[in-house]
ZABARO-152875 format. One record per residue (C-alpha): residue in one letter; x, y, z. Coordinates in pm, whole numbers, padded with zeros to 5 digits. Layout:
# residues N
+------+--------+--------+--------+
: type :     c1 :     c2 :     c3 :
+------+--------+--------+--------+
:    A :      X :      Y :      Z :
...
+------+--------+--------+--------+
//
This chain:
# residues 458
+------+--------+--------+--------+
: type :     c1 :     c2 :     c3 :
+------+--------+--------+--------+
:    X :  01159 :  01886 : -03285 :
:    X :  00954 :  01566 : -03128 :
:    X :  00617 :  01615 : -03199 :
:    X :  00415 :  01505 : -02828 :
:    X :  00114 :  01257 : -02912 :
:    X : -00204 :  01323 : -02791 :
:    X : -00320 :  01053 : -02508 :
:    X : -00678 :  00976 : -02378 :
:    X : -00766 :  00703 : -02093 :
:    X : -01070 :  00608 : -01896 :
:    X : -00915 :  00764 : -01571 :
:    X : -01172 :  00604 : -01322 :
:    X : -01108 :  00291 : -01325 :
:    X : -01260 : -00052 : -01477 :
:    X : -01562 : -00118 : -01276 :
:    X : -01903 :  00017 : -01351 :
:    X : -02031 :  00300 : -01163 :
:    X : -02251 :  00603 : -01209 :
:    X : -01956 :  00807 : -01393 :
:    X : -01673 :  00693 : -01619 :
:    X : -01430 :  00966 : -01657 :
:    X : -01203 :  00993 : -01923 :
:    X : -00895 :  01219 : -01974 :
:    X : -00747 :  01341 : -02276 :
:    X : -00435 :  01544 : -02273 :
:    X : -00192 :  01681 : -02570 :
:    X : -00214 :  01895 : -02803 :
:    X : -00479 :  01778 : -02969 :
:    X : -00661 :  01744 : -02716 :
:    X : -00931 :  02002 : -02747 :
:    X : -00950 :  01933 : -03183 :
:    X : -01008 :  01537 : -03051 :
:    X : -01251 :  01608 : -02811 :
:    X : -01423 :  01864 : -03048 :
:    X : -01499 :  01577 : -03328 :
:    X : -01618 :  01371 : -03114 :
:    X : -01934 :  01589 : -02955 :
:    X : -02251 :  01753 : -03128 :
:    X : -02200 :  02105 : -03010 :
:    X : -01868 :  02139 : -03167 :
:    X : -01854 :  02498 : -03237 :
:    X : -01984 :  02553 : -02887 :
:    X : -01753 :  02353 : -02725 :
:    X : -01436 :  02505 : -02928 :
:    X : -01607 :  02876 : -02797 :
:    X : -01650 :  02722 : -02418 :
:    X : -01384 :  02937 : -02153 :
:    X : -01189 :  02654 : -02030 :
:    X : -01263 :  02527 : -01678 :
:    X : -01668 :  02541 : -01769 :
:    X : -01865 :  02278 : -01803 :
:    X : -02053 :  02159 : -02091 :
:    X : -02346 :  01922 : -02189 :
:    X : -02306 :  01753 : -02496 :
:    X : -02368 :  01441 : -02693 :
:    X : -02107 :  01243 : -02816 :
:    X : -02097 :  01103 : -03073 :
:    X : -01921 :  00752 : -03275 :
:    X : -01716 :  00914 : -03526 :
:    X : -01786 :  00824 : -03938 :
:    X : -02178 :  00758 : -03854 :
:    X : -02241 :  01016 : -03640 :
:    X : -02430 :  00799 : -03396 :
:    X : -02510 :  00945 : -03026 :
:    X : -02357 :  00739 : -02791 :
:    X : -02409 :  00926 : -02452 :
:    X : -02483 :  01265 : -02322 :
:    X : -02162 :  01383 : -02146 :
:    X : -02000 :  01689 : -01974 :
:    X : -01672 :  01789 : -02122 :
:    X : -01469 :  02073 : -01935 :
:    X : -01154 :  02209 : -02086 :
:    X : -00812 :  02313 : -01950 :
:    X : -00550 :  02521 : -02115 :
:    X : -00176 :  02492 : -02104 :
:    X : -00031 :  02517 : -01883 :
:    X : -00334 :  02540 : -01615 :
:    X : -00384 :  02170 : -01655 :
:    X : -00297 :  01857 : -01436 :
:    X : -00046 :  01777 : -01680 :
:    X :  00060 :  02114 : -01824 :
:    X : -00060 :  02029 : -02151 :
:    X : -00430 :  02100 : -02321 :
:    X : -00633 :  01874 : -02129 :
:    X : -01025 :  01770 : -02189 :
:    X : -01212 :  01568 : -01886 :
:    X : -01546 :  01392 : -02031 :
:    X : -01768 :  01241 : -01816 :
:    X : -02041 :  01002 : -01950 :
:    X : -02277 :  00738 : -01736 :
:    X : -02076 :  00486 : -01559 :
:    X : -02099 :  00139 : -01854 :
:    X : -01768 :  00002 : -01914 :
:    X : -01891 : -00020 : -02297 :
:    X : -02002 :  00359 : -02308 :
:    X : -01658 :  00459 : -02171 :
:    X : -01503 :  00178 : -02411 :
:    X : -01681 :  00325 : -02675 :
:    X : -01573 :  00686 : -02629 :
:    X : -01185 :  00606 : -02574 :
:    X : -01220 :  00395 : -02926 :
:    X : -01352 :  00750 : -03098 :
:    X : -01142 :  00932 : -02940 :
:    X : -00874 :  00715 : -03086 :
:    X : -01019 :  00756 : -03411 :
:    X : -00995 :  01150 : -03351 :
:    X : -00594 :  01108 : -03374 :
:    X : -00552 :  01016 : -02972 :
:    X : -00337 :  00763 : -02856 :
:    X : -00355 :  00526 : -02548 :
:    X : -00211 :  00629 : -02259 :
:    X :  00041 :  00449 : -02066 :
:    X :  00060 :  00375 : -01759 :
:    X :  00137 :  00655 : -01483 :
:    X :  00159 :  00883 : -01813 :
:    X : -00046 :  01191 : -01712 :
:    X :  00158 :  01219 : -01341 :
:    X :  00481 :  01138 : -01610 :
:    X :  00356 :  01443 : -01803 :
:    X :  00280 :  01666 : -01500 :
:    X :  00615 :  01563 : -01331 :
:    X :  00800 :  01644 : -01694 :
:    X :  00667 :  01963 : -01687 :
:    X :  00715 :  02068 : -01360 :
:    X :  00371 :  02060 : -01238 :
:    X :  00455 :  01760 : -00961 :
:    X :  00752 :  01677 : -00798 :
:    X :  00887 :  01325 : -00881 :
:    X :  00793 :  01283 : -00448 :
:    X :  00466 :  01413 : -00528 :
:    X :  00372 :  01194 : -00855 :
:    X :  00458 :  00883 : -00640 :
:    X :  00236 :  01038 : -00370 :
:    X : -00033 :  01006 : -00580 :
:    X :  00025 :  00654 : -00651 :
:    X :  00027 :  00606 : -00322 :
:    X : -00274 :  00784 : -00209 :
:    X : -00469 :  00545 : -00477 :
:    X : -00302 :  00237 : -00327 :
:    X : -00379 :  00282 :  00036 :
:    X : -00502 :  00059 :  00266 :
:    X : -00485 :  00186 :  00592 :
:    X : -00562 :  00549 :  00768 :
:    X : -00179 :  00549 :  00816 :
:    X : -00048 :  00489 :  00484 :
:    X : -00316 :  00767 :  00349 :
:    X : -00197 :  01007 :  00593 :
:    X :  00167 :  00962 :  00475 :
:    X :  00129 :  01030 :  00104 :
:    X : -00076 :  01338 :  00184 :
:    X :  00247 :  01449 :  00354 :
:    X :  00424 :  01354 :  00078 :
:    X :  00209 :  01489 : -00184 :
:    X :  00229 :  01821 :  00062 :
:    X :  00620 :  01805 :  00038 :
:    X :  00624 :  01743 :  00408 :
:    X :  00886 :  01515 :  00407 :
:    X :  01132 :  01758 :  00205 :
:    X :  01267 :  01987 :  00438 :
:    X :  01458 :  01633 :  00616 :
:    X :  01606 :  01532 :  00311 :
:    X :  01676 :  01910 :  00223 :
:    X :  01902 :  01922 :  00564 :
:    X :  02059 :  01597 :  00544 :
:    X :  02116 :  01752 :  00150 :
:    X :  02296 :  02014 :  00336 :
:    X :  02504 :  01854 :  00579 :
:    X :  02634 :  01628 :  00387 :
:    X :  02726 :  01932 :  00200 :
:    X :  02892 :  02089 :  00481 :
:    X :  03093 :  01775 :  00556 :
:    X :  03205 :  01780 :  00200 :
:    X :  03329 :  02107 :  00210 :
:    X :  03516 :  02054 :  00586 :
:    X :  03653 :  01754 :  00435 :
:    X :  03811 :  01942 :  00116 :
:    X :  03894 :  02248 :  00328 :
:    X :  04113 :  01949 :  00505 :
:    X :  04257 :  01787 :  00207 :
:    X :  04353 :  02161 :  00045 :
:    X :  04508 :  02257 :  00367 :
:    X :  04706 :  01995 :  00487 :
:    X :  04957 :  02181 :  00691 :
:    X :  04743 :  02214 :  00968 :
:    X :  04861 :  02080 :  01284 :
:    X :  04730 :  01676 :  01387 :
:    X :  04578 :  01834 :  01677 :
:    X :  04334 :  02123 :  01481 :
:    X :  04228 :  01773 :  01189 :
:    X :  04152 :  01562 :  01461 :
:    X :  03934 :  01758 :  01588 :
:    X :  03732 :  01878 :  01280 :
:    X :  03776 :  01465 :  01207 :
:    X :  03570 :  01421 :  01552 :
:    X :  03303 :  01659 :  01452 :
:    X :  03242 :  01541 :  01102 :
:    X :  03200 :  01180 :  01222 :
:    X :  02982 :  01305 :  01472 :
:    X :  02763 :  01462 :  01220 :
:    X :  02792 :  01117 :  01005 :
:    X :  02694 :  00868 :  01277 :
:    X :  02412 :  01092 :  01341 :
:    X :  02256 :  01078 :  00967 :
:    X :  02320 :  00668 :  00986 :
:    X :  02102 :  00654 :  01287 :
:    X :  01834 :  00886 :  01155 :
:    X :  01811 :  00680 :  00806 :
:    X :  01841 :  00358 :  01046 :
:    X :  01548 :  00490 :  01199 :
:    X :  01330 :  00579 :  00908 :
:    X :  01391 :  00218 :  00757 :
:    X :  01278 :  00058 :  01072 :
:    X :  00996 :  00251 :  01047 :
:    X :  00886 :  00181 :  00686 :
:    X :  00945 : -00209 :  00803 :
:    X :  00653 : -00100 :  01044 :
:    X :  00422 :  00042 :  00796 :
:    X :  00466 : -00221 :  00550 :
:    X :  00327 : -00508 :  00818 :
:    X :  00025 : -00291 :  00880 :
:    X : -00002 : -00242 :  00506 :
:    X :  00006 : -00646 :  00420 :
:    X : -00326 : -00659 :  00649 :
:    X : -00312 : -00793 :  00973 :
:    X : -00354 : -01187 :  00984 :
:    X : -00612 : -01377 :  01200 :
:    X : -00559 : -01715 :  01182 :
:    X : -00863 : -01942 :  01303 :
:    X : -00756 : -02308 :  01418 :
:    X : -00851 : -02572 :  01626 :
:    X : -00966 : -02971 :  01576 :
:    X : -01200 : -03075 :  01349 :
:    X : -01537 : -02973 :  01371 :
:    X : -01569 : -02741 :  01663 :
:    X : -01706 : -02457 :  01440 :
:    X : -01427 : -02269 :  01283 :
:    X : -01574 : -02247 :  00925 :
:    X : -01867 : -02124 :  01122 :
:    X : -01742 : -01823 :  01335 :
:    X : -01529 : -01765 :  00935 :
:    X : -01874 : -01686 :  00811 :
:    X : -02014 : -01489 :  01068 :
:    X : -01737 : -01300 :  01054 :
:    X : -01746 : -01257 :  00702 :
:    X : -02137 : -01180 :  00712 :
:    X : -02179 : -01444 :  00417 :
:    X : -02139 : -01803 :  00375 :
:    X : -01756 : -01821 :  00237 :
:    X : -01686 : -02183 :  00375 :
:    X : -01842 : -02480 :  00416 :
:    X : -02013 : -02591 :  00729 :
:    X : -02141 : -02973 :  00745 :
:    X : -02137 : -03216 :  01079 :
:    X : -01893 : -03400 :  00918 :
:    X : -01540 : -03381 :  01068 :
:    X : -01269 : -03268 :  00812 :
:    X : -01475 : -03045 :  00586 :
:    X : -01201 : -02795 :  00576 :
:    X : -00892 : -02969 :  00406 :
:    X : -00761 : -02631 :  00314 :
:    X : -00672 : -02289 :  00391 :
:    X : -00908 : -01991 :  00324 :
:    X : -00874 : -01624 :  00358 :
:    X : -01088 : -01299 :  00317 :
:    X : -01035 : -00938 :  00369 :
:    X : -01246 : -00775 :  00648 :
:    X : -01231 : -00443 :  00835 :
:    X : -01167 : -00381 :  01161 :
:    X : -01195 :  00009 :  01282 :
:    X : -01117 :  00069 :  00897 :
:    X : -00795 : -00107 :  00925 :
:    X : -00788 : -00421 :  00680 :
:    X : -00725 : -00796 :  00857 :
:    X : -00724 : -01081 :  00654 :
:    X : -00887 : -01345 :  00788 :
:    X : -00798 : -01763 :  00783 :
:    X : -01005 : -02037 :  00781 :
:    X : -00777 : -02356 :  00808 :
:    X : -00794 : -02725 :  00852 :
:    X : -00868 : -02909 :  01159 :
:    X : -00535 : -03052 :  01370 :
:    X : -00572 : -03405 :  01426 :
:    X : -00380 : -03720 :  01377 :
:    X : -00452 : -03859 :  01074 :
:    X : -00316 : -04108 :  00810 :
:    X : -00536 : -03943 :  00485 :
:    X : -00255 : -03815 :  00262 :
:    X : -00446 : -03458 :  00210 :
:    X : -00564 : -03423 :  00509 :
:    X : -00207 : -03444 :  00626 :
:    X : -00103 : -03155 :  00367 :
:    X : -00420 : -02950 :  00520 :
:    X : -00272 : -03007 :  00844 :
:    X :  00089 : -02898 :  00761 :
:    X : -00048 : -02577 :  00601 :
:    X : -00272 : -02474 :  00878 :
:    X :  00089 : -02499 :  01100 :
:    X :  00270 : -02299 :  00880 :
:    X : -00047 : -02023 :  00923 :
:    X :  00007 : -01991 :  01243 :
:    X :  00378 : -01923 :  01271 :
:    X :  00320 : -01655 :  01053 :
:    X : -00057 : -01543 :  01199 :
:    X : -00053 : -01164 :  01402 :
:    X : -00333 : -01329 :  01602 :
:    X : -00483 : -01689 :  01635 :
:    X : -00830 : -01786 :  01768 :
:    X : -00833 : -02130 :  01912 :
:    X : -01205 : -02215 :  01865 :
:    X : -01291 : -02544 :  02080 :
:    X : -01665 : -02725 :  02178 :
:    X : -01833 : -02737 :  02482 :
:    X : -01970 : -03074 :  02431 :
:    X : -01621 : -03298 :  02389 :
:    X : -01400 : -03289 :  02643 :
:    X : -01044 : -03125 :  02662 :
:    X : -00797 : -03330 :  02459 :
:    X : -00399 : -03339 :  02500 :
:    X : -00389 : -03198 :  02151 :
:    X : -00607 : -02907 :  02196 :
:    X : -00329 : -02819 :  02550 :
:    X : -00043 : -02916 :  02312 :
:    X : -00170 : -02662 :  02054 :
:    X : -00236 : -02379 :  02295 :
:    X :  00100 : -02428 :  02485 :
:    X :  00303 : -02387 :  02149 :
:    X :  00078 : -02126 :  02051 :
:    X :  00214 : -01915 :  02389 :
:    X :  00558 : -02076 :  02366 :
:    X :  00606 : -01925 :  02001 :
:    X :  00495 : -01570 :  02151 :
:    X :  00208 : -01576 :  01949 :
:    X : -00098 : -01370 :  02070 :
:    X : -00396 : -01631 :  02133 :
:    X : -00752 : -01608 :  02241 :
:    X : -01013 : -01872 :  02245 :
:    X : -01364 : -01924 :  02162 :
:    X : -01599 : -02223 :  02333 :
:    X : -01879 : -02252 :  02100 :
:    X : -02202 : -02495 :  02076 :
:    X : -02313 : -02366 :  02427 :
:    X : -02644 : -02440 :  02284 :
:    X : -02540 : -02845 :  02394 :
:    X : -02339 : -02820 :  02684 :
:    X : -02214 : -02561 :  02925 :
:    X : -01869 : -02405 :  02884 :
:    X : -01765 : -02401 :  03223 :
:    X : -01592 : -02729 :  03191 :
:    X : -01360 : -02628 :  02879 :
:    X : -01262 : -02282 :  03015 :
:    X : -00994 : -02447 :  03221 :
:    X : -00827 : -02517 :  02878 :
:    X : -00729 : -02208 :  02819 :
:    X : -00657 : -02104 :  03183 :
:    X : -00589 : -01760 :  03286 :
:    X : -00337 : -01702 :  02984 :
:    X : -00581 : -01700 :  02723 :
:    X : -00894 : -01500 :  02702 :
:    X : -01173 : -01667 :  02582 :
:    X : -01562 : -01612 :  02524 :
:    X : -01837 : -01905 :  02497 :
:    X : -02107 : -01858 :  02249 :
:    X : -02351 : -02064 :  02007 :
:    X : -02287 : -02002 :  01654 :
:    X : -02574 : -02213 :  01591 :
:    X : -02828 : -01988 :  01744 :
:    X : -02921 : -01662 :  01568 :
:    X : -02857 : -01434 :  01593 :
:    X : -02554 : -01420 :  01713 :
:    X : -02415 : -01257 :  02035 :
:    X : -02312 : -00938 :  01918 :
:    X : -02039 : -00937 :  02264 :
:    X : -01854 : -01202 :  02048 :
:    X : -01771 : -00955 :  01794 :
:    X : -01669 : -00737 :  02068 :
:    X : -01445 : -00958 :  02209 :
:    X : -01256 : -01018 :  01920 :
:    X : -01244 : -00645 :  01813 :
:    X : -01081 : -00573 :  02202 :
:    X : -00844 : -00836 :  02165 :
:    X : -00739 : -00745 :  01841 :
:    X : -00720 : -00368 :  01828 :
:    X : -00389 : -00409 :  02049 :
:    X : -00213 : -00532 :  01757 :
:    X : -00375 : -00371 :  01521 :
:    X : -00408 :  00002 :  01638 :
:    X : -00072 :  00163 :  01619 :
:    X :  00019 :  00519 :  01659 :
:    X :  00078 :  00712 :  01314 :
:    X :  00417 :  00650 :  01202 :
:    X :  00547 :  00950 :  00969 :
:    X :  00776 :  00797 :  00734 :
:    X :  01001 :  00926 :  00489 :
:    X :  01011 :  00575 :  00323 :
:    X :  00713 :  00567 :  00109 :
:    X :  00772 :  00252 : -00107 :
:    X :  01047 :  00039 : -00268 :
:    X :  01192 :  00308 : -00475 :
:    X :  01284 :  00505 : -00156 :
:    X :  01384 :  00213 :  00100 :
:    X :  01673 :  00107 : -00218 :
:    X :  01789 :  00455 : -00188 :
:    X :  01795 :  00458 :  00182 :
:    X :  01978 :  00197 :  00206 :
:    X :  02289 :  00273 : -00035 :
:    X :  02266 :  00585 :  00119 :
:    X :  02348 :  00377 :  00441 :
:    X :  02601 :  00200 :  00287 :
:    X :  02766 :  00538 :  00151 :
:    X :  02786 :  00680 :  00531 :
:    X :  02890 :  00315 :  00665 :
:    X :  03167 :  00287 :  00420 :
:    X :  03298 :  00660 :  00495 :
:    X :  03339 :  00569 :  00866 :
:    X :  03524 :  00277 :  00796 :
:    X :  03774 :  00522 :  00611 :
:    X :  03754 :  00794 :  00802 :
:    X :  04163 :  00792 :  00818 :
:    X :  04164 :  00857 :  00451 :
:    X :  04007 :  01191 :  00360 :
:    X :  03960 :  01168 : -00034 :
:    X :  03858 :  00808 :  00021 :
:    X :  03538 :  00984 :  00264 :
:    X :  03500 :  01295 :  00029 :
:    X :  03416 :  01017 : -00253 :
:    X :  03163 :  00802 : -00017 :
:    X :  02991 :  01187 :  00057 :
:    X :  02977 :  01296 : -00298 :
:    X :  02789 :  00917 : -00341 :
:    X :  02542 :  00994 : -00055 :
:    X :  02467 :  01383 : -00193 :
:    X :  02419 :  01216 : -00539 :
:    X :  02173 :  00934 : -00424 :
:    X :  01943 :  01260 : -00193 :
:    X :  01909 :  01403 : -00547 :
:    X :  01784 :  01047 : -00703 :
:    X :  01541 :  01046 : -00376 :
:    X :  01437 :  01420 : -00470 :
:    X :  01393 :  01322 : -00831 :
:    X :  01638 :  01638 : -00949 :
:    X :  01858 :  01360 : -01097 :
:    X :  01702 :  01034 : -01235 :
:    X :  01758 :  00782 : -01509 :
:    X :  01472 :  00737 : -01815 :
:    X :  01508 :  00421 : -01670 :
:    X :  01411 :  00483 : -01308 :
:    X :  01132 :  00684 : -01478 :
:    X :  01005 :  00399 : -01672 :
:    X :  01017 :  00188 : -01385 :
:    X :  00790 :  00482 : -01140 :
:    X :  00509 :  00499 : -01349 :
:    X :  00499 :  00130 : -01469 :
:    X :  00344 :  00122 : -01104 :
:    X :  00071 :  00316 : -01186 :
:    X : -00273 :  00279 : -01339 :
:    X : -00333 :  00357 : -01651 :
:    X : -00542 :  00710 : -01657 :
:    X : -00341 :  00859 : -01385 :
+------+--------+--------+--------+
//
């Protein structure tokens, strides 16, 4: 019989904070934990699922390393259906170093990653659906993405691949009721024919539909980009930091500062955007300034939104039209900004952008700053930004590879659809690859490869 090691883990993560927790789960988990604290004989007595103040302490010199709370959990009443122990000591990465090391020295073992949701799931505790819905919840970005893997984790998503489970087992069954019985007249088989590919064409268009929509998700997921551009020094590094709130690039008088690209993560109505500082577009012979250039071109065929800062004190320039036209041309949403009103007024540069473009004139020189220019942006980015939840079925990559073979299955029995067994054999492919997207049939392998995703603790 294979004897199950005990694991332990910090569980919250590798950044300090006022709590560390770490989890311990096996079964030796309780004897482990028990070594480790001062109270011993009062924690092996503790109910589990009560919490209890200890000390605990190295192992071999007895020294007090922190005062903890340890709670217990019994098998199977436990995250992972094993004996489980949760400590929680003060939040130093070298206290909760310290207790994983004795813990180790207590006959635990570290924990892989995704290994406690591996446990629960191999006990039955979790759905395979539902241990990736964890994952998920930890990894989300956006309002969206959260709300899907809480219907996931809720087995909301289920009951649709439950019935396309069962019609595809209905069609199987028609289909060998067909092949068993072949005496029946052209007329009666074309017509049960009809109905089945009926039923066929309408799970392609409903998987065509939830891959679309997981295509969706993952742009809002990858942040929406804001690309800010323009020629040399007109104050894009400038409206980057006060965007930012901190000094991320650097501002000087002199033209061509910015040779490169730079981005940052900021939040707009809790959705993430990443943000782009980029070079200056000019004409220039400078070798780097040329690859600056290039890049900041390539940012803005790929930007979700670009801000085309220009100053009020030079005049327009055929470059600055040329950029903007392009800009509209590629179908690329564009707004403008017409800063260092502090020097001249902006009335003269609004005709740049014309009636196409929406643009706002500020000083980001004079502090502090108009608080209607943040406004702006946030109205003419929310647009883009602010979709309606999508409910998707699709959670990550695991699920879209599925979808899509399962696609493939139901594309290649319509192509045969003259050849019963052939379509029976593309069905009994698409029932097989529902149960892989359950999780009631998959590989060590596609195991391995699920909770390699996850953090180590979870």
């Amino acid at each position: 019989m294979k004897v199950v090691p005990t694991i332990a883990a910090l569980a919250s993560g590798q950044v300090g904070a006022a709590l560390a927790v770490i989890r311990v789960s096996g079964p030796l988990a309780w004897c482990a934990a028990a070594a480790c604290l001062d109270k011993k004989e009062a924690f092996s007595r503790a109910a589990p699922r009560t919490v209890g103040l200890y000390f605990f302490k190295a192992p071999g010199n007895d020294a007090r390393l922190d005062q903890v709370t340890a709670i217990k959990y019994r098998a199977p009443a436990s995250f992972t259906g094993e004996d489980m122990v949760e400590i929680f000591c003060h939040g130093s990465m070298l206290i909760a170093r310290k207790i994983v090391a004795g813990l180790y020295k207590c006959g635990c073992i570290p924990a892989a990653r995704g290994e406690f949701s591996r446990r629960a799931f191999l006990n039955n505790k979790i759905s395979l659906l539902q241990a990736e819905a964890v994952n998920e919840i930890i990894l989300s970005k956006t309002e969206d993405s959260l709300k899907n893997a809480l219907v996931q984790y809720r087995g909301g998503y289920v009951p649709v691949l439950n019935r396309w489970k069962q019609e595809l087992k209905e069609i199987l069954e028609k289909l060998e009721g067909s092949i068993e019985f072949s005496e029946e007249d052209d007329f009666s088989k074309a017509n049960i024919n009809r109905l089945l590919f009926n039923k066929i064409n309408k799970l392609q268009q409903e998987i065509k539909q939830e891959i679309n929509k997981k295509t969706l998700i993952h742009g809002v997921d990858n942040n929406f980009a804001i690309a800010i551009i323009g020629v040399p020094n007109v104050g894009k590094s400038s409206l980057f930091n006060e965007l930012l709130q901190f000094e991320r690039a650097i501002v000087h008088h002199k033209a061509g500062t910015t040779r490169d690209t730079i981005s940052e993560t900021i939040y707009l109505d809790n959705i993430p955007v990443t943000l782009i500082d980029t070079a200056g577009i000019t004409c220039t012979k400078n070798a780097v300034e040329k690859i600056g250039i290039q890049r900041t071109k390539n940012i803005i065929k790929c930007a979700d939104l670009v801000i085309m800062v220009t100053s009020a004190n030079t005049k327009t320039t055929k470059q600055e039209a040329t950029i903007i036209d392009d800009i509209i041309k590629a179908g690329i949403p564009i707004i403008g900004i017409i800063n260092k009103t502090d020097l001249c007024s902006p009335k003269d540069k609004a005709g740049l952008f014309g009636e196409k473009v929406p643009c706002f004139s500020v000083s980001l020189k004079t502090k502090p700053i108009d608080i209607r220019l943040f406004r702006f942006i946030l109205k003419f980015s929310k647009p883009y930004i602010q979709k309606e939840f999508v409910p998707s079925i699709i959670q990550n990559s695991r699920h879209e590879h599925i979808a899509r073979k399962l696609l493939e299955e139901l594309t290649g029995a319509h192509k045969e659809k003259k050849r019963e067994e052939v379509v029976a054999f593309y069905i009994k492919n698409a029932l097989e690859l529902i149960a892989e997207f359950l999780g009631t049939t998959t590989s060590q392998e596609v195991l391995d490869s699920i909770f390699q995703k996850f953090c180590i603790g979870k």
